[in-house]
C-alpha positions in Angstrom: 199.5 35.1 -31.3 199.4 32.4 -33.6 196.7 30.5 -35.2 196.0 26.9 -36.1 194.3 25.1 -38.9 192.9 21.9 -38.6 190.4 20.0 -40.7 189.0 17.0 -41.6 186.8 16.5 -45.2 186.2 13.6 -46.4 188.0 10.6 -44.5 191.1 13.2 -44.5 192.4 14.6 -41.0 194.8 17.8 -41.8 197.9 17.7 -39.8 198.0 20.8 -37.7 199.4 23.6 -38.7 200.4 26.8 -37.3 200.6 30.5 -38.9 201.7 34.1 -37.7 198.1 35.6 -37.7 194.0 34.1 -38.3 194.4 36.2 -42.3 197.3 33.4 -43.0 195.6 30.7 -41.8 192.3 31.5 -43.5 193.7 31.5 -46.4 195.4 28.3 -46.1 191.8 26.8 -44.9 190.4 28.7 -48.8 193.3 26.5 -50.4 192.5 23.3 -48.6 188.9 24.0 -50.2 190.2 24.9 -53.4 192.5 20.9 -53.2 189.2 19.2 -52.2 187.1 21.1 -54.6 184.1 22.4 -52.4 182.4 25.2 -53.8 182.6 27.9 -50.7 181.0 29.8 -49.3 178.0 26.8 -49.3 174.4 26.1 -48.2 175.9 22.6 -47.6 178.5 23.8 -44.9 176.7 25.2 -41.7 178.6 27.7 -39.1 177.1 27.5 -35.6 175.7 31.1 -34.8 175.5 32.0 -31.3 172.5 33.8 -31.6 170.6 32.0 -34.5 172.1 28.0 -34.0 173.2 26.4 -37.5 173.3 28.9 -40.4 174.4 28.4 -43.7 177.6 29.1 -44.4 176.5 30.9 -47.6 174.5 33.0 -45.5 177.1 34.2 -43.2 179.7 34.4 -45.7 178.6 36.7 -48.5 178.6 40.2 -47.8 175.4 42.1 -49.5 176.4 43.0 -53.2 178.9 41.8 -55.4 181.3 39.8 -53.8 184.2 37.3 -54.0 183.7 33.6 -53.0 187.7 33.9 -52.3 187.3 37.2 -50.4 184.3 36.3 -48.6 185.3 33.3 -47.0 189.1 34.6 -45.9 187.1 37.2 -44.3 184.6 36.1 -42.6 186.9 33.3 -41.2 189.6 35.8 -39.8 187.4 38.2 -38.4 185.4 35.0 -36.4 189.1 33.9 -35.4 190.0 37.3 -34.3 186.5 38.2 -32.9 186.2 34.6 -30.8 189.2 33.1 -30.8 188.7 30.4 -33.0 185.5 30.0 -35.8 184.6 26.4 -36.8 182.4 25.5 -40.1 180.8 21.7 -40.2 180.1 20.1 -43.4 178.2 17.3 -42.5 179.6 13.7 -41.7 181.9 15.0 -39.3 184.0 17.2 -41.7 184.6 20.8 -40.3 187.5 23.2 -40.7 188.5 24.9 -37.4 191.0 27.9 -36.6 191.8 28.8 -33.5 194.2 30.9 -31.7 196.9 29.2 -29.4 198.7 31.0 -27.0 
């Protein structure tokens, strides 16, 4: 299966781009936060909780005890990919950053 990235922060649309597995491509996504600076995981970036609506990023992100903002994010963004075929985090203003399998 492979997954896409796509993005958009800022007035900046990624182009899409395609990796072997949802690991790969959330790292990619932890680089592309890394170019446009955002401290991740964040309070400012939401993800959209089935259960619970709009939770912080933050929230969802960092595992109890110590942790590695890194680690955390590549994590929780593969296993949503895996899980639920794609995971999507908004940061306001119509930014988000999106995988999602393509078949």
């Amino acid at each position: 299966m492979v997954y896409v990235l796509k993005s958009r922060i800022g007035e900046e649309d990624s182009n899409l781009q395609e990796f072997p597995n949802a690991k790969a491509a959330a790292a990619a996504a932890w680089e592309l936060c890394d170019e446009h600076q955002l401290d991740m995981p964040s309070d400012e970036w939401t993800f959209d909780h089935p259960q619970y609506g709009d939770q912080s990023c933050y929230n969802m992100m960092v595992p109890k005890g110590d942790w590695e903002p890194n680690r955390a994010f590549i994590n929780f963004m593969t296993n949503q990919a895996e899980s639920n075929g794609s995971v999507q985090i908004d940061g306001g203003d119509s930014e988000y950053i999106r995988i999602y399998s393509k078949k």
